[in-house]
Backbone of each chain as nested JSON, in Angstrom:
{
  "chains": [
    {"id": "A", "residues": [
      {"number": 1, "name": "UNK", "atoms": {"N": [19.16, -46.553, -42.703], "CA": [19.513, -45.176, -43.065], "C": [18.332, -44.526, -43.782]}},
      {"number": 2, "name": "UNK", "atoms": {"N": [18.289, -42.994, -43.598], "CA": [16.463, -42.654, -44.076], "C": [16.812, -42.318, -44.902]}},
      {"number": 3, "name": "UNK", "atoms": {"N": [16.051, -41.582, -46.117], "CA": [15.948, -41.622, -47.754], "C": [16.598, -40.268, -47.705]}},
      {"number": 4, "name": "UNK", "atoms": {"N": [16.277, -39.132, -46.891], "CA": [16.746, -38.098, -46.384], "C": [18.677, -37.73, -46.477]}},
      {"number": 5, "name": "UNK", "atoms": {"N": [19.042, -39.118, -45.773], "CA": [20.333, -39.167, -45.466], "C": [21.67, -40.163, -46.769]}},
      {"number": 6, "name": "UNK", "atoms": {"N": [20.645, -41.114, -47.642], "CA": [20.952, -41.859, -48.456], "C": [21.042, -40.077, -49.928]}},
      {"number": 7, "name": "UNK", "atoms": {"N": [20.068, -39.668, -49.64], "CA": [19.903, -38.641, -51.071], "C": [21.628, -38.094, -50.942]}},
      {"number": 8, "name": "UNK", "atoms": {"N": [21.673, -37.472, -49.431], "CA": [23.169, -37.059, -49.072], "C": [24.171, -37.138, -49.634]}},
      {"number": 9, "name": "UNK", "atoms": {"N": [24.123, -38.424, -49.347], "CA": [25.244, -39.14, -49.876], "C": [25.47, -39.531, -51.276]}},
      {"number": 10, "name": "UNK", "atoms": {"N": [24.513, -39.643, -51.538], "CA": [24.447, -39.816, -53.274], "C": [24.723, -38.475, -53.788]}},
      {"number": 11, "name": "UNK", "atoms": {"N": [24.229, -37.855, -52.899], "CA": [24.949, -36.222, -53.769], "C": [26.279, -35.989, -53.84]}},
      {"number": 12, "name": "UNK", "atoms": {"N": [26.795, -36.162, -52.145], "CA": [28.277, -36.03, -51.897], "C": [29.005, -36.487, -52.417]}},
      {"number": 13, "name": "UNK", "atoms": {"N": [29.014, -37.801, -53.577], "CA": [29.657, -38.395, -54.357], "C": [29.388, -38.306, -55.204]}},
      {"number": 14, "name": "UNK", "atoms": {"N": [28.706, -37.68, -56.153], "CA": [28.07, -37.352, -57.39], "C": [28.77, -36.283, -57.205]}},
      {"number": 15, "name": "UNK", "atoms": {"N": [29.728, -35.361, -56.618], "CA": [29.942, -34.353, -56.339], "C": [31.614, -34.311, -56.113]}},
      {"number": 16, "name": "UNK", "atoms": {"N": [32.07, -35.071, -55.766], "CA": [33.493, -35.346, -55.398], "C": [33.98, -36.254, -55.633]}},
      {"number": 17, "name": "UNK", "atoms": {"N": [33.04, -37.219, -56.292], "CA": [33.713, -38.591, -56.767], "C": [34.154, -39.651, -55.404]}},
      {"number": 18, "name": "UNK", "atoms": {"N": [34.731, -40.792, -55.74], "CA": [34.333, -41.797, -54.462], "C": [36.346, -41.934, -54.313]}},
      {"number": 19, "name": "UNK", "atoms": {"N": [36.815, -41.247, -54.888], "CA": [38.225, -40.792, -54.962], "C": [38.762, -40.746, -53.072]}},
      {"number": 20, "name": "UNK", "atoms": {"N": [39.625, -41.607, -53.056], "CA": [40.029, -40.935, -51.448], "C": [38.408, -40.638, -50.538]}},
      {"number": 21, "name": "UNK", "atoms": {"N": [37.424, -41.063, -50.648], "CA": [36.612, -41.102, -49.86], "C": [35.996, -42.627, -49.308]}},
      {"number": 22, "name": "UNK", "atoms": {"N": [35.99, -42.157, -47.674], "CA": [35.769, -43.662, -47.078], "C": [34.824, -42.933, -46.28]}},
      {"number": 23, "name": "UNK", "atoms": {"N": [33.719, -44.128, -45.441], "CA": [33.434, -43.923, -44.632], "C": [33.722, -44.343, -43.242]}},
      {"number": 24, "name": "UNK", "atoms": {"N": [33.021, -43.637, -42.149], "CA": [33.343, -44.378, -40.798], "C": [32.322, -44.477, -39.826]}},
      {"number": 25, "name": "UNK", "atoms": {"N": [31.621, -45.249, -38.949], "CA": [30.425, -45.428, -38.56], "C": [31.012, -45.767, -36.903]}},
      {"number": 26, "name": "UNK", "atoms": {"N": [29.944, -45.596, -35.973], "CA": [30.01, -45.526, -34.64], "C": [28.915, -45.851, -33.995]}},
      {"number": 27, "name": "UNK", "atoms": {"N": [28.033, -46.806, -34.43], "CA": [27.106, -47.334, -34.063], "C": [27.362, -48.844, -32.831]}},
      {"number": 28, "name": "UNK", "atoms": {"N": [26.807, -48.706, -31.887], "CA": [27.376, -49.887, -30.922], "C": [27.327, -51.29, -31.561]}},
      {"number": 29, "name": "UNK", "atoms": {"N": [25.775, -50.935, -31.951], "CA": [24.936, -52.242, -32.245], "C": [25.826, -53.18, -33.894]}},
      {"number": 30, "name": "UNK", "atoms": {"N": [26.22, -54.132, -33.417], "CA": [26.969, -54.582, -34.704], "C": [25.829, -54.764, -35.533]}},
      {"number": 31, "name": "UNK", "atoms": {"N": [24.455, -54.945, -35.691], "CA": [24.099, -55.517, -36.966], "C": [23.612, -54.356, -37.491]}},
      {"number": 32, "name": "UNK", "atoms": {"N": [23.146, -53.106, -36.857], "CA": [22.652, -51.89, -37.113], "C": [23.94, -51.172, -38.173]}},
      {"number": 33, "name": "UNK", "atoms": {"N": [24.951, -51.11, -37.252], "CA": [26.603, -50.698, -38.285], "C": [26.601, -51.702, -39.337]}},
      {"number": 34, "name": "UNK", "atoms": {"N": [26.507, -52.637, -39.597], "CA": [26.559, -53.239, -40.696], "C": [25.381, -53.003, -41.698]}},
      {"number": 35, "name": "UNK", "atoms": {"N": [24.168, -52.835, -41.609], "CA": [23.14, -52.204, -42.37], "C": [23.408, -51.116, -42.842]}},
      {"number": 36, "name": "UNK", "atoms": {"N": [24.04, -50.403, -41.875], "CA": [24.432, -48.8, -42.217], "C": [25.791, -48.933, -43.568]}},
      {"number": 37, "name": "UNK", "atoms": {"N": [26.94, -49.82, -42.865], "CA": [28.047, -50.07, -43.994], "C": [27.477, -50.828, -45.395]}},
      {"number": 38, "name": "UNK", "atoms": {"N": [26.445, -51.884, -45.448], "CA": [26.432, -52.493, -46.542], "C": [25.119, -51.083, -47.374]}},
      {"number": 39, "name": "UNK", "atoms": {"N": [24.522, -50.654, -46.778], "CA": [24.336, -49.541, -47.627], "C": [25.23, -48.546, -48.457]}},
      {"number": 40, "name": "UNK", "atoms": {"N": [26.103, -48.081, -48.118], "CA": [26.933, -47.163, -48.498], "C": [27.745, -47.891, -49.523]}},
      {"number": 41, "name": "UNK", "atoms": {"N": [28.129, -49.637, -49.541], "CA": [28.929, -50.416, -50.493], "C": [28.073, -50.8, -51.495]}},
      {"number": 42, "name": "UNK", "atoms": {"N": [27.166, -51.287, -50.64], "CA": [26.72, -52.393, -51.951], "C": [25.104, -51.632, -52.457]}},
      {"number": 43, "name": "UNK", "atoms": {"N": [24.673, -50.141, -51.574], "CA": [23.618, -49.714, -52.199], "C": [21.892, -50.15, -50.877]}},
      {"number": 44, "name": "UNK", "atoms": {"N": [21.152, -49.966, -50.86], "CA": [20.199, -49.588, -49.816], "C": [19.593, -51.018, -49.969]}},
      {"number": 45, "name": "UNK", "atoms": {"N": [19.447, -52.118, -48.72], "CA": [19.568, -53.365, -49.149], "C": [17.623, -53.42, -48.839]}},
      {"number": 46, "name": "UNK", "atoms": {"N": [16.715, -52.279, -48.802], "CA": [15.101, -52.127, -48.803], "C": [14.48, -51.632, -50.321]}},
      {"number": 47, "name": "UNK", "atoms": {"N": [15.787, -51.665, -50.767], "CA": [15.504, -51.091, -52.513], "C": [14.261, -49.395, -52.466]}},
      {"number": 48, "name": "UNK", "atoms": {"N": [14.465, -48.922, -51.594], "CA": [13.25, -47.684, -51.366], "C": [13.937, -46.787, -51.692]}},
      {"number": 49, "name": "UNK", "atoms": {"N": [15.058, -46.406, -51.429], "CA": [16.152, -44.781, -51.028], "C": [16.876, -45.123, -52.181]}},
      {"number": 50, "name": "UNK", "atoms": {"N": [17.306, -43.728, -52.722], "CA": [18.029, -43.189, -53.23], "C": [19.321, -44.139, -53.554]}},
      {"number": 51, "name": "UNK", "atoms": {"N": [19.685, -44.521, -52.885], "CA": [21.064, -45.486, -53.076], "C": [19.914, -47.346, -53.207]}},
      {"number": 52, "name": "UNK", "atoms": {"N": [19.321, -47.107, -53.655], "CA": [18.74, -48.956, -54.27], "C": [19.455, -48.684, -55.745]}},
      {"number": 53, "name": "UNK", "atoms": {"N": [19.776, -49.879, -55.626], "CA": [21.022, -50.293, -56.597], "C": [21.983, -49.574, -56.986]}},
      {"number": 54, "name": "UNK", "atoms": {"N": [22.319, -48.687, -56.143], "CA": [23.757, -48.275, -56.105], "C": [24.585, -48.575, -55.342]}},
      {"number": 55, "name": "UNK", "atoms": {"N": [25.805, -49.212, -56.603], "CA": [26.681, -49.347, -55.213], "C": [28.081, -48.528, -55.644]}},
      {"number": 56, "name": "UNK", "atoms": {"N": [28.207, -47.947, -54.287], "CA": [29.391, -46.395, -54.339], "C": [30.086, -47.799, -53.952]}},
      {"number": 57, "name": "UNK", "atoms": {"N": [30.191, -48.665, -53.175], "CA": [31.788, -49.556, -52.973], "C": [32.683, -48.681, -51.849]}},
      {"number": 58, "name": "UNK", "atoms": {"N": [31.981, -47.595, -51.151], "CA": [32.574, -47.239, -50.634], "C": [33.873, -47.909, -49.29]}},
      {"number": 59, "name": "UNK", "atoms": {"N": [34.915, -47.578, -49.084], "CA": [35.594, -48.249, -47.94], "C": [34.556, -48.229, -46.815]}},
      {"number": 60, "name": "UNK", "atoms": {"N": [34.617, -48.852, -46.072], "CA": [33.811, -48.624, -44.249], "C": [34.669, -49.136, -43.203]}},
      {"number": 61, "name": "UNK", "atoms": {"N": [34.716, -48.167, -42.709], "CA": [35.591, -48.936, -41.005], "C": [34.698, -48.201, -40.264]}},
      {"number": 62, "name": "UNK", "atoms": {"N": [34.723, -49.273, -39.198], "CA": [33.828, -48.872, -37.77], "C": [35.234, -48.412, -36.817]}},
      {"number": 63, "name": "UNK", "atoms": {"N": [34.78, -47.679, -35.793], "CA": [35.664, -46.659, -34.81], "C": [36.034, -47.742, -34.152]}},
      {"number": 64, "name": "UNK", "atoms": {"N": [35.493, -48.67, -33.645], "CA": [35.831, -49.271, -32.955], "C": [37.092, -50.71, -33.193]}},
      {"number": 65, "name": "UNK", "atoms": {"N": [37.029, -50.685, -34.582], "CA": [37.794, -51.421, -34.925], "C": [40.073, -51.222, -34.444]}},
      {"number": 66, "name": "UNK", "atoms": {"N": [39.713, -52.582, -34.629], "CA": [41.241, -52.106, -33.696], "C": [42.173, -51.289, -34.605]}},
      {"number": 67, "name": "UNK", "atoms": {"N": [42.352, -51.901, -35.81], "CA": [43.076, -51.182, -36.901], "C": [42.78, -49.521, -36.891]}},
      {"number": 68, "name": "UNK", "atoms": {"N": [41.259, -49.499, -36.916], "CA": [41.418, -47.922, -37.008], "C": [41.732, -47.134, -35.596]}},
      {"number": 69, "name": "UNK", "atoms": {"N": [41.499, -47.61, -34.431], "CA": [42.253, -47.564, -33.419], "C": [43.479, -46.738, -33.347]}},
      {"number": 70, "name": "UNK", "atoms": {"N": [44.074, -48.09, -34.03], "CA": [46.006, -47.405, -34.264], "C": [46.186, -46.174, -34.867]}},
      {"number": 71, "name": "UNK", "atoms": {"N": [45.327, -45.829, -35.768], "CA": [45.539, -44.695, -36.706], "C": [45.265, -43.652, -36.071]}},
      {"number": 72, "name": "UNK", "atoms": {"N": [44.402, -43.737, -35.084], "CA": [44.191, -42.007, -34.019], "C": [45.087, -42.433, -33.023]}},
      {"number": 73, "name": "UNK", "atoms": {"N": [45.528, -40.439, -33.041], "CA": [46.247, -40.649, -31.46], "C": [45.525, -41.071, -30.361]}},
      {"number": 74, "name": "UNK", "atoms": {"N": [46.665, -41.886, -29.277], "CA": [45.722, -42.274, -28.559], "C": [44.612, -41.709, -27.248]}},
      {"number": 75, "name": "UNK", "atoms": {"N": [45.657, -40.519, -27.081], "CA": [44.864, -39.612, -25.909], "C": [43.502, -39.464, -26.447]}},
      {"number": 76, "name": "UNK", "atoms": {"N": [43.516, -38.573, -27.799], "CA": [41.967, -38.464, -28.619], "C": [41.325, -39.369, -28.664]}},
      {"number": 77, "name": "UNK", "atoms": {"N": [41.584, -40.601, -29.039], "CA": [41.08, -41.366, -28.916], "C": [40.213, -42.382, -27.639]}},
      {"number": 78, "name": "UNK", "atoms": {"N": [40.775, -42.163, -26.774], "CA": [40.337, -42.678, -25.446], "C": [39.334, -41.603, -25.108]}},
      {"number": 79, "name": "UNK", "atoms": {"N": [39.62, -40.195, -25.226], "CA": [38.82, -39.415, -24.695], "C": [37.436, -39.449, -25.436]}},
      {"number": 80, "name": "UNK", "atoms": {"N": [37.544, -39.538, -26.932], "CA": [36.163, -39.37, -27.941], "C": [35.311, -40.83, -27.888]}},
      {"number": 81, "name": "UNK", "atoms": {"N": [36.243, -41.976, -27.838], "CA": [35.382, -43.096, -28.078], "C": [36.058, -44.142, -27.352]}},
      {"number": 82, "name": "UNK", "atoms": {"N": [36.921, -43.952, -26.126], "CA": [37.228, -45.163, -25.74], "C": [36.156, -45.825, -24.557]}},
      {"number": 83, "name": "UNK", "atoms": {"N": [35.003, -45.332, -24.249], "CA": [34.502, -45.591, -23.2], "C": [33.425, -46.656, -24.113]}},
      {"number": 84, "name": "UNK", "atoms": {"N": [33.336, -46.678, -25.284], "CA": [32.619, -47.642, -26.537], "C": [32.827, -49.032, -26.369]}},
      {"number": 85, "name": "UNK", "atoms": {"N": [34.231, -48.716, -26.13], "CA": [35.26, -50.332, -26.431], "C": [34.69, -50.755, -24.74]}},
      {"number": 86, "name": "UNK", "atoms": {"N": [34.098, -50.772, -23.664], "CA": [34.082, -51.742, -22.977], "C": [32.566, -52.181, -23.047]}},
      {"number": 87, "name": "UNK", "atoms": {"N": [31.722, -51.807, -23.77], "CA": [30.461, -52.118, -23.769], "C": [30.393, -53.317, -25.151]}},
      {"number": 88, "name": "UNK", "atoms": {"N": [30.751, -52.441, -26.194], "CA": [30.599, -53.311, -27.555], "C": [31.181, -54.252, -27.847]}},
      {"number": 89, "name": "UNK", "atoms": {"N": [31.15, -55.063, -29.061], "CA": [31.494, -56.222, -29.06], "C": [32.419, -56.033, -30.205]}},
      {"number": 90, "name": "UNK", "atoms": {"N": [33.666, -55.385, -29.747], "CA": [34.405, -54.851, -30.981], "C": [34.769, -56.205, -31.57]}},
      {"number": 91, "name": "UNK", "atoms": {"N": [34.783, -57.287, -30.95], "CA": [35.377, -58.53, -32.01], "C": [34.381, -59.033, -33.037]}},
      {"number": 92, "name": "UNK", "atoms": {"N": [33.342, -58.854, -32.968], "CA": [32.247, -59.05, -33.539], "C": [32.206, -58.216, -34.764]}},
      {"number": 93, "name": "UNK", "atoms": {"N": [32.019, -56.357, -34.359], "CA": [32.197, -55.315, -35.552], "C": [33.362, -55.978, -35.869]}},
      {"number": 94, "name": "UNK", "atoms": {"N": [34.6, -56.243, -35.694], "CA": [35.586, -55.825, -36.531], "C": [35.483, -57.209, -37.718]}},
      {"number": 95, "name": "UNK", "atoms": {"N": [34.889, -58.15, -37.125], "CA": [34.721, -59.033, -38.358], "C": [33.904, -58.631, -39.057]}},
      {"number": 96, "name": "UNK", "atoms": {"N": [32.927, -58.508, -39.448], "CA": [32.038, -57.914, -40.235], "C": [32.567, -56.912, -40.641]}},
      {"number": 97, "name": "UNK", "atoms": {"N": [33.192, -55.742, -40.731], "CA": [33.186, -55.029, -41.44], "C": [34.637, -55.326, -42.398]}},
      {"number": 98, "name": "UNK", "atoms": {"N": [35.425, -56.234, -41.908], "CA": [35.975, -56.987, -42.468], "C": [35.421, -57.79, -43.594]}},
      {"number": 99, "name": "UNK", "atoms": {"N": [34.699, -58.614, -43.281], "CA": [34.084, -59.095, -44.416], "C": [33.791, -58.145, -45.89]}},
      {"number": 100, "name": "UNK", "atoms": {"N": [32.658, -57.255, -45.44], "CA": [32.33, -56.276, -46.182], "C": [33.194, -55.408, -47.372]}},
      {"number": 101, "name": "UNK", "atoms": {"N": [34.82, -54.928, -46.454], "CA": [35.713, -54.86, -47.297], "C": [36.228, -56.257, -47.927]}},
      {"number": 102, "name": "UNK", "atoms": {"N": [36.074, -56.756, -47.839], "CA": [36.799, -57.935, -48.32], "C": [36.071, -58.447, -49.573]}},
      {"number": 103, "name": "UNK", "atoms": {"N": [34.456, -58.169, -49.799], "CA": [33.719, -58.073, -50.792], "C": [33.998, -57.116, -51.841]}},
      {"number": 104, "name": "UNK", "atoms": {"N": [35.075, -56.041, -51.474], "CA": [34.951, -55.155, -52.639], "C": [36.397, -54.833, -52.55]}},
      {"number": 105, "name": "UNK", "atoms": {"N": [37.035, -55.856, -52.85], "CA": [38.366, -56.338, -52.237], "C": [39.26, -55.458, -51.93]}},
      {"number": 106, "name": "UNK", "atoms": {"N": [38.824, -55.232, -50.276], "CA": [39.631, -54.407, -49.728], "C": [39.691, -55.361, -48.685]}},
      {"number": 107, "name": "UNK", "atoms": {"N": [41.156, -54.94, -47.166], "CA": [41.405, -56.111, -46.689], "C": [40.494, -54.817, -45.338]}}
    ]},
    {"id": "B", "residues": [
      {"number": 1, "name": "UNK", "atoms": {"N": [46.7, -55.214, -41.218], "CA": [47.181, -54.263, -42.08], "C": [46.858, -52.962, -41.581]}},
      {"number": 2, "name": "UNK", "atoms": {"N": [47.983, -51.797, -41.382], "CA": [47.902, -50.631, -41.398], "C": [46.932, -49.903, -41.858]}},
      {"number": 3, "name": "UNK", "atoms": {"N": [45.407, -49.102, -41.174], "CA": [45.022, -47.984, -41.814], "C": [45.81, -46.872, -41.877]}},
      {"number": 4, "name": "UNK", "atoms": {"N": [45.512, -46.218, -42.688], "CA": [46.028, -44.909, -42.823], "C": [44.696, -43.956, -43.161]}},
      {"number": 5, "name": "UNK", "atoms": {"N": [44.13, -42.79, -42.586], "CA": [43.508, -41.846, -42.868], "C": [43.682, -40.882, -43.291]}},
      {"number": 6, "name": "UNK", "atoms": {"N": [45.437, -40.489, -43.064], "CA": [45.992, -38.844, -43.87], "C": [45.435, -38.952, -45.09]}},
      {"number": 7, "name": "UNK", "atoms": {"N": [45.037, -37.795, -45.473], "CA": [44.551, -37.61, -46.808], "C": [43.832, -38.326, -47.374]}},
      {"number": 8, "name": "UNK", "atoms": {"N": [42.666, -38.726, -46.369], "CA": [41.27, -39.729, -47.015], "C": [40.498, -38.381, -47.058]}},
      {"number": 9, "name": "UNK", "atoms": {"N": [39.178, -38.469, -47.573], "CA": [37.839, -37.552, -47.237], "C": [37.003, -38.625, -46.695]}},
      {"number": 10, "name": "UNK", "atoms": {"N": [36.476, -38.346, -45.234], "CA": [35.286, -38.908, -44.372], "C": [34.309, -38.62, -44.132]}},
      {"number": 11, "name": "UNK", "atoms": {"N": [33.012, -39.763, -44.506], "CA": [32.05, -39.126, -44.211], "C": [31.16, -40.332, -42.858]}},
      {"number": 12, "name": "UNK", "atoms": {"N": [30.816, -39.51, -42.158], "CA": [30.844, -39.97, -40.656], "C": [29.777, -40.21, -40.347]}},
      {"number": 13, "name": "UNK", "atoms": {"N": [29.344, -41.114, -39.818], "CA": [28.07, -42.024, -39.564], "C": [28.523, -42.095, -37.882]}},
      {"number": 14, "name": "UNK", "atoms": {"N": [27.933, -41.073, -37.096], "CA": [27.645, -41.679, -35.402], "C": [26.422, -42.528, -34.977]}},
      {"number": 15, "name": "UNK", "atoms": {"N": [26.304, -42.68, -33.368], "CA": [25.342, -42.849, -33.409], "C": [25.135, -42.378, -31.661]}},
      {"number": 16, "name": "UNK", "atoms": {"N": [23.731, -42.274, -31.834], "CA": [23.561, -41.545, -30.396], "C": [24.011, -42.176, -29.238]}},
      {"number": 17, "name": "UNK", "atoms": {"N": [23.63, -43.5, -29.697], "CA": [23.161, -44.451, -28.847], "C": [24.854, -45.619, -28.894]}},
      {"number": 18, "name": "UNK", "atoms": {"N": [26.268, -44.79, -29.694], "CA": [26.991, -45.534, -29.551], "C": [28.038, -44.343, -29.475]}},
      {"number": 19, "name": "UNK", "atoms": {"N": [29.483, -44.382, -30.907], "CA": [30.116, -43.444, -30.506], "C": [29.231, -42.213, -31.375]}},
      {"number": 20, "name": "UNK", "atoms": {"N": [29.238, -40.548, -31.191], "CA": [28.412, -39.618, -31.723], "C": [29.053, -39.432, -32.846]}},
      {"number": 21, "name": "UNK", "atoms": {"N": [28.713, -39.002, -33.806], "CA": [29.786, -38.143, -34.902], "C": [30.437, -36.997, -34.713]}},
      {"number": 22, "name": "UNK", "atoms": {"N": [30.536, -36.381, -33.759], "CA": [31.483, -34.944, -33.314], "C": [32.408, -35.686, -33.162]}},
      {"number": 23, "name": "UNK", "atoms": {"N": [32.055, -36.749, -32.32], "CA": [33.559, -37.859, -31.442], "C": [34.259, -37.996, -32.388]}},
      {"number": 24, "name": "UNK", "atoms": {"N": [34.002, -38.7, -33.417], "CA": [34.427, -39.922, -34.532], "C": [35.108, -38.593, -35.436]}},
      {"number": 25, "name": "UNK", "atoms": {"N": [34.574, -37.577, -35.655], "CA": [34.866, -36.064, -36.041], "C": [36.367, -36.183, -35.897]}},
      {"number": 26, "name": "UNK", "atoms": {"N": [36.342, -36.11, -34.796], "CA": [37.607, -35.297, -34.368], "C": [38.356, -36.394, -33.952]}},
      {"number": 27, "name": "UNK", "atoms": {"N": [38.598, -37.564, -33.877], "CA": [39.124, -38.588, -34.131], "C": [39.445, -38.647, -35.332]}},
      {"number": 28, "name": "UNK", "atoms": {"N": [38.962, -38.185, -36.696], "CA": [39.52, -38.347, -37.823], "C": [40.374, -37.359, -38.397]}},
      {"number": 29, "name": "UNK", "atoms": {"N": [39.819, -35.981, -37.974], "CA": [40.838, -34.913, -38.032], "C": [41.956, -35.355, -37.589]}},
      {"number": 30, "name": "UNK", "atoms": {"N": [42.314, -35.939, -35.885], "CA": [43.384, -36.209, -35.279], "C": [44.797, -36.93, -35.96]}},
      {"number": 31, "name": "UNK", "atoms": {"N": [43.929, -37.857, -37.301], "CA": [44.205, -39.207, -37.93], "C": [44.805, -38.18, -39.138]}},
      {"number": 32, "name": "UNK", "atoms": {"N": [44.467, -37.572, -39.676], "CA": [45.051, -36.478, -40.74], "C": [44.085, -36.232, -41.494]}},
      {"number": 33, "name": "UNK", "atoms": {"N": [42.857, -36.541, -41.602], "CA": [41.805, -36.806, -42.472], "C": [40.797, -35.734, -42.594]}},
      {"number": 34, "name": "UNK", "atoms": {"N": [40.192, -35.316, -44.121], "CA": [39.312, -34.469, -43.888], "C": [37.905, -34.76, -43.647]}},
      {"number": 35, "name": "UNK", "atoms": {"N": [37.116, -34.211, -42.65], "CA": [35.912, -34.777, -42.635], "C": [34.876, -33.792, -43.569]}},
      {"number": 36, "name": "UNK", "atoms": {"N": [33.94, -34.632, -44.578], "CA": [33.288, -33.881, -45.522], "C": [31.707, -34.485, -44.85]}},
      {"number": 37, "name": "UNK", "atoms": {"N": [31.431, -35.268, -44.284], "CA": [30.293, -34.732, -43.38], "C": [29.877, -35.389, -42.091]}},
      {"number": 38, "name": "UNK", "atoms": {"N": [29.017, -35.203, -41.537], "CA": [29.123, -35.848, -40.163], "C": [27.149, -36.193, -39.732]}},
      {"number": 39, "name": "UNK", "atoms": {"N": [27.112, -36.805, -39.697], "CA": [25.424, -37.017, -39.001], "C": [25.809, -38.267, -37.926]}},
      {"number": 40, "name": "UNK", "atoms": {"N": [24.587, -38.116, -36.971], "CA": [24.654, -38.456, -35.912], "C": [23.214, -39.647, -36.255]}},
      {"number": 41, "name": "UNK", "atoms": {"N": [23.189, -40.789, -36.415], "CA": [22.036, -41.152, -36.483], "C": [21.114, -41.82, -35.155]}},
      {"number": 42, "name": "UNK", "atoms": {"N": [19.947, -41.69, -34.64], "CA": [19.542, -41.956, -33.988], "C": [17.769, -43.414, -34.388]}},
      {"number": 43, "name": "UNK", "atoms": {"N": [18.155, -44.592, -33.679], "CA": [17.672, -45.438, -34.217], "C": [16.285, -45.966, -33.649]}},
      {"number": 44, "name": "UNK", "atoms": {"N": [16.41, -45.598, -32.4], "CA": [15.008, -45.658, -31.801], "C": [13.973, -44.841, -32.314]}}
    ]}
  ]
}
């Protein structure tokens, strides 16, 4: 994530508090989405940007995850991002970002 | 376990090269959720 986009976010929550705010990521590549999620939790893991040693703890779910799945309707859903689910390795994201919550004990 | 998004605030991480953030956008609106920002990141 660039220093550009980390400042962002450090504002946006410096700004609204981390209250009812989660994020959600749509990146195919599982280890790329996970760089992207453990930034936003645990803080910028290159120590360069704006978020080095911060950690917002924010929630993260990836789109592709099945859980968040359920939560959109499904027509929208098929139409915005279901063509994702036959390429990616949603079993893969959904563990990992599992994990991740599970570090900042969320399930 | 059940997500629930009604009445979260989202901030949306796409990607070009996977799902975009307009998509994921309006997938979260759909969900009840407000989206407070959206970037599209591109990694190449």
């Amino acid at each position: 994530m660039d220093m550009e986009m980390q400042a962002t976010i450090k504002k946006l929550v410096d700004d609204l508090g981390t209250s009812d705010l989660v994020v959600v990521i749509g990146a195919a590549d599982a280890e790329v989405a996970q760089v992207t999620a453990e930034t936003v939790t645990f803080g910028d893991p290159s120590f360069a940007g704006p978020l080095a040693g911060v950690s917002l703890r924010l929630p993260v779910y990836h789109i592709l995850e099945p859980e968040v799945k359920q939560a959109i309707p499904h027509d929208i859903y098929d139409e915005q991002a279901g063509f994702l689910e036959l390429v990616a390795d949603t079993e893969e994201i959904g563990k990992r970002f599992k994990e991740i919550r599970g570090k900042i004990g969320m399930v | 376990m059940k997500i629930m998004f009604k009445g979260k605030r989202v901030i949306v991480f796409g990607d070009r090269d996977g799902v975009p953030g307009p998509a994921i956008a309006a997938c979260m609106r759909a969900a009840g959720a407000e989206v407070v920002m959206v970037a599209t990141e591109c990694f190449v």
